[in-house]
N, C-alpha and C positions, 0 to 999 in steps of 0.2 A: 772677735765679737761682732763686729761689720760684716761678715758673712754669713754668721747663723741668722742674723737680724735678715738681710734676704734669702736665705732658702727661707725663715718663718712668712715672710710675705709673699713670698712664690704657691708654701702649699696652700693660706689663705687665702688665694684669688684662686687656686684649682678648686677648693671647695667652694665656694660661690659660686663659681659657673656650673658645677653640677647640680648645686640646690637648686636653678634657675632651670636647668635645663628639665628636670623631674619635676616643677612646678607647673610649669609651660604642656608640658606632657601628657597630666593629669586633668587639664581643660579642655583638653582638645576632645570632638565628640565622636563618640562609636559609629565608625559608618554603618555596624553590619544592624543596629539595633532603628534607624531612619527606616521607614514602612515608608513604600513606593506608593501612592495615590492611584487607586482603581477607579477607571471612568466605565461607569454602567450605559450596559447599552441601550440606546430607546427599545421601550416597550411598544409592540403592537395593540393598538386601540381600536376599537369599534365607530366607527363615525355617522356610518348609515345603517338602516334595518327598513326593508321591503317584506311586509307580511301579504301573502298573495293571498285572497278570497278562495276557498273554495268552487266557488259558483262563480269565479270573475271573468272566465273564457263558457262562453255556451257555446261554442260548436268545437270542433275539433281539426278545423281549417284554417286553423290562426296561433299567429307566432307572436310572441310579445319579447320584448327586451327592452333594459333599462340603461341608460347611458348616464356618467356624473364628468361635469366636469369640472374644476376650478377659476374662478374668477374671469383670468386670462384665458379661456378658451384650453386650457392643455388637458389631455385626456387623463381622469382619475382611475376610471374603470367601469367596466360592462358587462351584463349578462345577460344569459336569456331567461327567462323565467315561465310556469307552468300554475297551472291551480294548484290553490293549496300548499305552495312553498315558501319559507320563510327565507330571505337571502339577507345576510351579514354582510358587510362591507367595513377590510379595517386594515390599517397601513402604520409605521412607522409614526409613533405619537410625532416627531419632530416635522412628517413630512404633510401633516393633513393641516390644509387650509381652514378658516374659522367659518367659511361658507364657502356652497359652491352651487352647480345646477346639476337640477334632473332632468333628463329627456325619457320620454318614453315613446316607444314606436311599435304599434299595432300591425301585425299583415294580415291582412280575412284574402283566402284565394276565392275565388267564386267559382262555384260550380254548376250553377244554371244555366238553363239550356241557350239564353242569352248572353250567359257571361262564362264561358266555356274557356279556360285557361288565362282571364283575367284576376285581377288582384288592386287590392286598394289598401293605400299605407298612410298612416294617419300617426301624427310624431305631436305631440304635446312637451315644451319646454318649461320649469318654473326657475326661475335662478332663487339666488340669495334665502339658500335653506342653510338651517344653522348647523353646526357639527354635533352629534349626537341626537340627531331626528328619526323616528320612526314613523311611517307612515302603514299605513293600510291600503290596499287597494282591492276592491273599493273601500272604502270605508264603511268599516264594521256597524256605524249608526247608521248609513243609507236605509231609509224604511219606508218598505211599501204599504200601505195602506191593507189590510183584511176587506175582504168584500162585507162590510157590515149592513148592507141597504137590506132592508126587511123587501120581501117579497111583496108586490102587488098581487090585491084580493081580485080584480077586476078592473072597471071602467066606470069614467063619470063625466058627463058632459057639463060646459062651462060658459054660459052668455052673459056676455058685459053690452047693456043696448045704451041709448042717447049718448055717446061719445062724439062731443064737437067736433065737426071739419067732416072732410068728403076725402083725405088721402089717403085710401087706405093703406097703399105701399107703406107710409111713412107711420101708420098705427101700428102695421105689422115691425116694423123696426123698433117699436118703442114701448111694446108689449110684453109682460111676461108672465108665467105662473109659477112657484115653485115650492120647495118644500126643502129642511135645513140639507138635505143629502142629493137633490137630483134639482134640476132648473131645467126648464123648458120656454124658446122662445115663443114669441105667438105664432100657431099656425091654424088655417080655417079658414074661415068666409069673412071676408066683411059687404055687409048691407047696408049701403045709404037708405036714408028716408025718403019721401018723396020730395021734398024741398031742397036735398044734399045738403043739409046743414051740421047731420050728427049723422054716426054711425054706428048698425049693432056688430060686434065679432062672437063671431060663434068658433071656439078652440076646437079642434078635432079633439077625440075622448080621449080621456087625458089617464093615467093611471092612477089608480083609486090604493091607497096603504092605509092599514089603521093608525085609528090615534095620531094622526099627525096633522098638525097646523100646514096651509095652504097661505101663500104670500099670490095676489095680483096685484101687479103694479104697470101703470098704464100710462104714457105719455098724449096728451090729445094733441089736437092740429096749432095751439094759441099758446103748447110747451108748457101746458097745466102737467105738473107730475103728484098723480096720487095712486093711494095703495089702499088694497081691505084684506085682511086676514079671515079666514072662515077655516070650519073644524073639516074634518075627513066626510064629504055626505056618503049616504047608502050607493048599493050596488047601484049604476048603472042610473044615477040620480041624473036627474038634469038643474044644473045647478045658476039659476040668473040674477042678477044684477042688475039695477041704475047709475048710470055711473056716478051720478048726484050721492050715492050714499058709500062713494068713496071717500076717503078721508084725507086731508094736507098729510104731509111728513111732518114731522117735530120741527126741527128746521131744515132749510136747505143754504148750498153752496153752487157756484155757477161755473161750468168749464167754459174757459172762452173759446170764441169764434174759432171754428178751425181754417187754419192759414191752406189756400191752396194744397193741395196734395192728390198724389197718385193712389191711395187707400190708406184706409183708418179702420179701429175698432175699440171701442170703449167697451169699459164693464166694470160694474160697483155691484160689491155684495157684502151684507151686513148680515154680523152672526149675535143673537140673542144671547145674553149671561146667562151660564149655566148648563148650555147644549155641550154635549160629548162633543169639544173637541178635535178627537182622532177621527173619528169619522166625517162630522160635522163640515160641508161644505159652502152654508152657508144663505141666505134669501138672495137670489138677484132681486135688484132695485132697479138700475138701468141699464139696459145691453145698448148698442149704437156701432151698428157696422156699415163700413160707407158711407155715413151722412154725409149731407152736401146742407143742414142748417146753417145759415152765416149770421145765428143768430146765438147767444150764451146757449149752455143747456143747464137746466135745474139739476142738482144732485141732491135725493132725496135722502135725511137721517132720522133714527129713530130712540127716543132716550135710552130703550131699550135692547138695543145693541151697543155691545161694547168694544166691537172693532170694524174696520170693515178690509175688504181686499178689493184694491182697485188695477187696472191692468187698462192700460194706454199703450199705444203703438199707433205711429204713423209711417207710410212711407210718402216721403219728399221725392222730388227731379233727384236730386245730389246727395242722399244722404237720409237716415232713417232717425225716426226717438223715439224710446221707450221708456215707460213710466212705469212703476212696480211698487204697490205699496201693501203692507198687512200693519194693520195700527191704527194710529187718528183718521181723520179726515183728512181727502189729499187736499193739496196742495200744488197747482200745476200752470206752470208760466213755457208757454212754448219759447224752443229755444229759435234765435235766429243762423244759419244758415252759418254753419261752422270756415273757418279758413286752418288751412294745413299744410304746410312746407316742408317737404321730405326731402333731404338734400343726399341722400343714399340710401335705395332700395333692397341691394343685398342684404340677407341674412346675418354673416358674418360681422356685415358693418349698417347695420340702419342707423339709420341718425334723421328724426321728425323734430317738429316743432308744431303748440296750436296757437290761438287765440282765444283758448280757455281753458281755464281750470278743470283738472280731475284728480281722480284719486290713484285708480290704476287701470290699466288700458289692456288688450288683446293686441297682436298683430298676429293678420294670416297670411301664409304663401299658399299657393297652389300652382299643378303642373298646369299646364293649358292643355284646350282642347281636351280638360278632363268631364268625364261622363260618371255615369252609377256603377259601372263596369269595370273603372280603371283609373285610380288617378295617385296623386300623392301629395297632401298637403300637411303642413309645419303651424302649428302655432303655437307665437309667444307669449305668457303673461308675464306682465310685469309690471313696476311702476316708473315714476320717473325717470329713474336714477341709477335704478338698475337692472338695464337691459344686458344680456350676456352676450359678450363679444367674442369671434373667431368660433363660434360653435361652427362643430364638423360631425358627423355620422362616422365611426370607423370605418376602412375600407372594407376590413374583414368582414360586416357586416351588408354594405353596399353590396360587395362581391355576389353577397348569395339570391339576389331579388334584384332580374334583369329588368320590372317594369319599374324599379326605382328611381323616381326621375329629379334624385336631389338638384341635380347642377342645372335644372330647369325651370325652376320654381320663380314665379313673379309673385309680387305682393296684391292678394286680393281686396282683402279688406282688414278694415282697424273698427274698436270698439272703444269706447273711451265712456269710463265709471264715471258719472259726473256727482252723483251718489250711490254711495254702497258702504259695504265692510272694507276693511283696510288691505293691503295684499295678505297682510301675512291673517290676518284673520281669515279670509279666500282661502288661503295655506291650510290652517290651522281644521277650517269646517271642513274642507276636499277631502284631507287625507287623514287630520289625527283624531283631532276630537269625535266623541261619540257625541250627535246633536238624538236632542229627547224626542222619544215618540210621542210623547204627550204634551205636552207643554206649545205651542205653537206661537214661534219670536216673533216678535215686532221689529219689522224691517223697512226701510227704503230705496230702491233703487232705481238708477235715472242715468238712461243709455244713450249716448248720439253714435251710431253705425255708420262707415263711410266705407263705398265701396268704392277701390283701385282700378281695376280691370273689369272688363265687361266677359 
């Protein structure tokens, strides 16, 4: 009885360990039914689009090509490009940076009889464009104006007499005639009186167009500035004047003294509500080129102009400013006498500092001892912050253009926006945006020019 009692518990722990083992068995997972994990390969993406203008090369002596590169300087890619071609540019989604720069590099050979197997290479740099940019070149809204000036019928003569002072030089500088589409400075005779106390100017004849209002506006010797509007007279009219039944401006505004300088040239023109715009250039009010007053000058306004365009430039010993305005009335405090600390000249590595604020800046190289004939200069835009570093020219492209004188290039001059549009809005006008033919923006801008090398 002791013995079947363990053979019974022998074959009960054989079946146990089988139920356990068929359990165990039943859990364990199908390898053949595990799906291996497929890793997709990057896709090729578009990053850049260069639409070339038709019309953007006029002669057929010239090479263009477009160079990108990423951040750090390392080359993306290059082409050459022709009229009328659109170029794609697209790599490995994983391997394109989220900005990079464009160069572009111009060759015109020359073939005149002075410049007979010369060549001039002109390279434009912009960094920090974003990934998925298209540009134009030129840009599709660049628009030239139609010749819309109505024909001149003939001639009509023009005398303004008793005009205080005897200078006449200085009458001629601060005289003008004009009409919304053409401006004319004074030119003609002037006649003192016999006391030299006033004087008449007699304009050479002047062109006669219908229907169109006439602006004279006239600075005397005591920097009285007034104006008279009169209608279109007949043929070959002779048309005079008192200067007494001139009239003030609405109000006026004062440029101050101009600071020593090597040349100058002012210019205000106000355009009436309502005139066409596109064509519409505008009344001159004040011209002033080369004064030597060291006295304010009046800037005359009228209620009825609703903008005006003003245009100041001087050149300093050390340094140039420029003044650019379409809008209000300017606004204009010369600047003093800039300070600039450039602690590396190369290309690859500039590194500048100022003493005053801007927005975005230019720098230019050029080769030396370059002429009209042959030279090769580089420039950068850009702003503070993001100048592009280690830029290089491919060799393969060097290679082909012996007069290319990269490894030569000193730094000529710098521009610095003190007002303007922002870079990328610069960006945005140059290459993408279609800007309106109609429509004409109100702008500011306000330039200090430093030139490097002589």
């Amino acid at each position: 009885m002791k013995c079947l009692n363990i053979i019974s518990l022998f074959l009960l722990s054989f079946i146990i360990l089988n139920c356990s083992k068929d359990t165990s068995s039943t859990n364990e997972p199908d390898t053949e039914e595990i799906a291996e994990p497929t890793l997709e390969e990057p896709k090729q993406e578009i990053y850049f689009t260069l639409d070339v203008d038709k019309h953007y090369q006029t002669e057929g002596n010239q090479d263009n090509w477009i160079i990108l590169h990423d951040a750090q300087g390392i080359l993306l890619d290059y082409l050459a490009f022709e009229n009328g071609e659109q170029l794609i540019f697209q790599k490995r989604s994983d391997s394109i940076p989220d900005s990079f720069s464009v160069t572009l590099l111009k060759v015109q050979f020359k073939n005149s009889d002075t410049c007979i197997g010369d060549a001039t290479h002109d390279i434009e740099t912009f960094p920090d464009i974003a990934k998925g940019s298209r540009w134009s070149v030129p840009n599709k809204g660049v628009f030239i104006s139609e010749n819309a000036t109505t024909e001149a019928i003939g001639k009509f003569k023009l005398i303004v007499s008793d005009i205080p002072g005897n200078d006449g030089f200085q009458l001629f500088n601060s005289s003008s005639i004009s009409t919304p589409r053409i401006d004319y400075p004074a030119s003609g005779t002037v006649i003192p009186n016999a006391s030299k106390t006033a004087m008449r100017l007699e304009f050479h004849p002047m062109d006669l167009f219908e229907n169109t209002n006439y602006l004279v506006s006239i600075m005397d010797e005591d920097l009285n500035l007034k104006h008279k509007f009169f209608e279109s007279p007949k043929l070959d009219e002779v048309v005079t004047f008192n200067f007494n039944e001139f009239q003030q401006y609405d109000s006026y505004a004062y440029l101050p003294p101009f600071p020593p300088n090597l040349s100058n040239i002012f210019r205000l023109v106000g355009q009436i509500k309502g005139e066409n715009r596109k064509h519409d250039l505008g009344y001159l009010i004040l011209q002033q080129i080369n004064t030597d007053v060291q006295n304010p000058l009046p800037l005359g306004f009228l209620d009825q102009f609703d903008y005006y365009e003003t245009l100041l430039h001087i050149n300093f010993e050390n340094f140039n400013y420029s003044y650019l305005r379409n809008g209000p009335k300017p606004e204009i405090i010369f600047p003093d006498e800039p300070v600039l600390d450039i602690a590396n000249t190369e290309i690859a590595n500039f590194e500048m500092s100022t003493d005053f604020e801007y927005i975005r800046k230019e720098n230019a190289w050029r080769s030396p001892n370059s002429d009209t004939c042959s030279y090769t200069s580089w420039r950068i835009y850009s702003e503070k912050s993001n100048y592009p570093k280690n830029l290089k020219v491919p060799q393969s492209i060097t290679d082909q253009y012996e007069l290319l004188q990269i490894n030569d290039l000193e730094l000529h001059n710098s521009r610095f926006f003190i007002q303007s549009d922002s870079y990328h809005d610069f960006i945005s006008n140059k290459f993408e945006v279609t800007p309106s033919t109609k429509v004409i923006e109100q702008y500011t801008t306000e330039i200090i020019s430093i030139f490097h090398a002589e």
